[in-house]
Every structure is written in structure tokens, then in C-alpha cells.
C-alpha positions as CSV (number, residue, x, y, z in Angstrom):
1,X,-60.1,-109.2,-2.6
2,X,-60.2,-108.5,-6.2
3,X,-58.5,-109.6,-9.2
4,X,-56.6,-108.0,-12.1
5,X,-56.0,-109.7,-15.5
6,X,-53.4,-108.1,-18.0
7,X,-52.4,-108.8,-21.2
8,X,-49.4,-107.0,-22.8
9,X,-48.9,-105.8,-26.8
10,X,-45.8,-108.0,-29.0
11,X,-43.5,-105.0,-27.6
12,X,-44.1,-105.9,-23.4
13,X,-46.9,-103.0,-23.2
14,X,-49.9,-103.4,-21.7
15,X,-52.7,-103.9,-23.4
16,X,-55.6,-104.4,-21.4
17,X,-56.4,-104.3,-17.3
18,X,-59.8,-106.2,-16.7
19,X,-60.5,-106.1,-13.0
20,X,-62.9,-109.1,-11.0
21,X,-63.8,-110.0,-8.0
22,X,-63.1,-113.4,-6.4
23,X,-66.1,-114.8,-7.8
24,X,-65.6,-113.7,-11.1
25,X,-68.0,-110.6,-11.7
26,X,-66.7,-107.9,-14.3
27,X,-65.8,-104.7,-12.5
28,X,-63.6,-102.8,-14.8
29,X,-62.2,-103.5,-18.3
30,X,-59.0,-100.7,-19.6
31,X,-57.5,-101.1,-23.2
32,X,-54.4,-99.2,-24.8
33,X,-53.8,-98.3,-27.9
34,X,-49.9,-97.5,-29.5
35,X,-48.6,-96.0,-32.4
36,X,-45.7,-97.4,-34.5
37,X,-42.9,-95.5,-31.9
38,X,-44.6,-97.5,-29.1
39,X,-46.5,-94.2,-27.7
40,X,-49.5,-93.9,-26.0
41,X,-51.8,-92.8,-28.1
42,X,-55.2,-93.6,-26.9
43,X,-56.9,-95.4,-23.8
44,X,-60.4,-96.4,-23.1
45,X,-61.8,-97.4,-19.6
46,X,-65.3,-98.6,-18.3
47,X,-66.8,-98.7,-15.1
48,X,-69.5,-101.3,-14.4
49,X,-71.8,-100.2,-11.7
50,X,-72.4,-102.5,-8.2
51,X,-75.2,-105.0,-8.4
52,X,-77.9,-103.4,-7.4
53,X,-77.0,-99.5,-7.5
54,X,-77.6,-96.7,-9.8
55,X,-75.5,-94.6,-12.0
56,X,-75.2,-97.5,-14.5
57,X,-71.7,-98.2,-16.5
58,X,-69.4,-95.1,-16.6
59,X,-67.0,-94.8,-19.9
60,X,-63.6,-92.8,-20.0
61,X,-61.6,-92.4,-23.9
62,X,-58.8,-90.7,-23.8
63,X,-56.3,-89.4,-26.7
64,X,-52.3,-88.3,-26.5
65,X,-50.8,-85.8,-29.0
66,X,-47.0,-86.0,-29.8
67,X,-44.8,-83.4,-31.8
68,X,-42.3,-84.3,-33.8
69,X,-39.8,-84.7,-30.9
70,X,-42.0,-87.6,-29.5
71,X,-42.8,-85.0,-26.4
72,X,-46.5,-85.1,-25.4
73,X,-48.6,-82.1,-25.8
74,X,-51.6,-82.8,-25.7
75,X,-54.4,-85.5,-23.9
76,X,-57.5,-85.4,-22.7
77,X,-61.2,-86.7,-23.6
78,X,-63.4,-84.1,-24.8
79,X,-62.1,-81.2,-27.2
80,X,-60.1,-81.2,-30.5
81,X,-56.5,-81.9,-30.1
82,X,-54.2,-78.8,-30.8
83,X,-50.9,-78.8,-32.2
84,X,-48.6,-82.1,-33.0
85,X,-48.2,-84.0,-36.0
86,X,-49.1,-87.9,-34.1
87,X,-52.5,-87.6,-32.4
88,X,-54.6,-90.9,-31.4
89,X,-58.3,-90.6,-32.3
90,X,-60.4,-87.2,-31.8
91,X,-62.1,-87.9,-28.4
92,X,-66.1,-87.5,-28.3
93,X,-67.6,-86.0,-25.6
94,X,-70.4,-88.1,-23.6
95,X,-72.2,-87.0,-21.0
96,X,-70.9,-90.5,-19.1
97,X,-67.0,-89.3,-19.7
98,X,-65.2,-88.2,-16.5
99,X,-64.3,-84.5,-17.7
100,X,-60.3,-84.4,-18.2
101,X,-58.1,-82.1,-20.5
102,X,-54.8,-81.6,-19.9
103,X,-52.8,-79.1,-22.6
104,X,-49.2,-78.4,-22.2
């Protein structure tokens, strides 16, 4: 059995997932990031590998576009964000990133 702990933002978001197991090893660690209208505008995730396999710590950074309507147009973690006015930070690719675009 595992463990998650969260912790939420001032506004009741959540903030960060860090997953353990029973005995208290790190498996996975998630943080969120929120603009001033309380949107998603960025989240990072990690991966820690299983004592005593390879592959090695696996990283995911995501960004969210908005338009001036608050609709989401745009997320994903490699490219250049088209279009809107309210983007999080430009993601850099890494040959560690899980590959994931998703333009609307």
C-alpha cells in the first residue's frame, strides 16, 4: 500500500501530490502552478525509478494556454504555445519528458 501526501494553494487547489510507500521511500512528487484567475497554468511531475532498476528518474512539465475567455487552448510539454493571451511557462523539451501536445 502506498501513501499520498497533498497540500492545497490559500484558494483550496492542490498544490502538490508526493506519493510513498509504507515505509516512507519517495516514489513520485507533482506540483501546480495557478495564475491570478485560479487556472492551471503549469504542472511538473517526477518519476523516481525502483530500487535497483534502470531507466533512472523520469520528468514531465507541462504548460496551459487560455484566451481571453478563460477557455483553454493550448497544453502540452514540448513546442511553443500558439495563440492566447495567459500562457504558463514555455515548456523545454528533454529527452526524459513523456511526449504530450494537445492543441485545440
Amino acid at each position: 500500500m502506498n501513501v499520498a501526501l497533498l497540500t492545497f494553494t490559500p484558494c483550496a487547489q492542490i498544490n502538490t501530490i508526493t506519493d510513498y510507500t509504507t515505509s516512507g521511500t519517495g516514489l513520485s512528487s507533482e506540483q501546480y502552478s495557478y495564475d491570478a484567475n485560479l487556472r492551471a497554468t503549469g504542472a511538473s511531475a517526477t518519476w523516481l525509478s525502483a530500487s535497483g532498476s534502470s531507466g533512472g528518474t523520469q520528468t514531465d512539465n507541462q504548460s496551459f494556454c487560455y484566451d481571453a475567455l478563460s477557455r483553454l487552448i493550448w497544453a502540452g510539454n514540448t513546442g511553443t504555445p500558439t495563440g492566447g493571451d495567459h500562457c504558463g511557462n514555455t515548456p523545454r523539451h528533454h529527452p526524459a519528458h513523456l511526449p504530450a501536445v494537445l492543441q485545440l
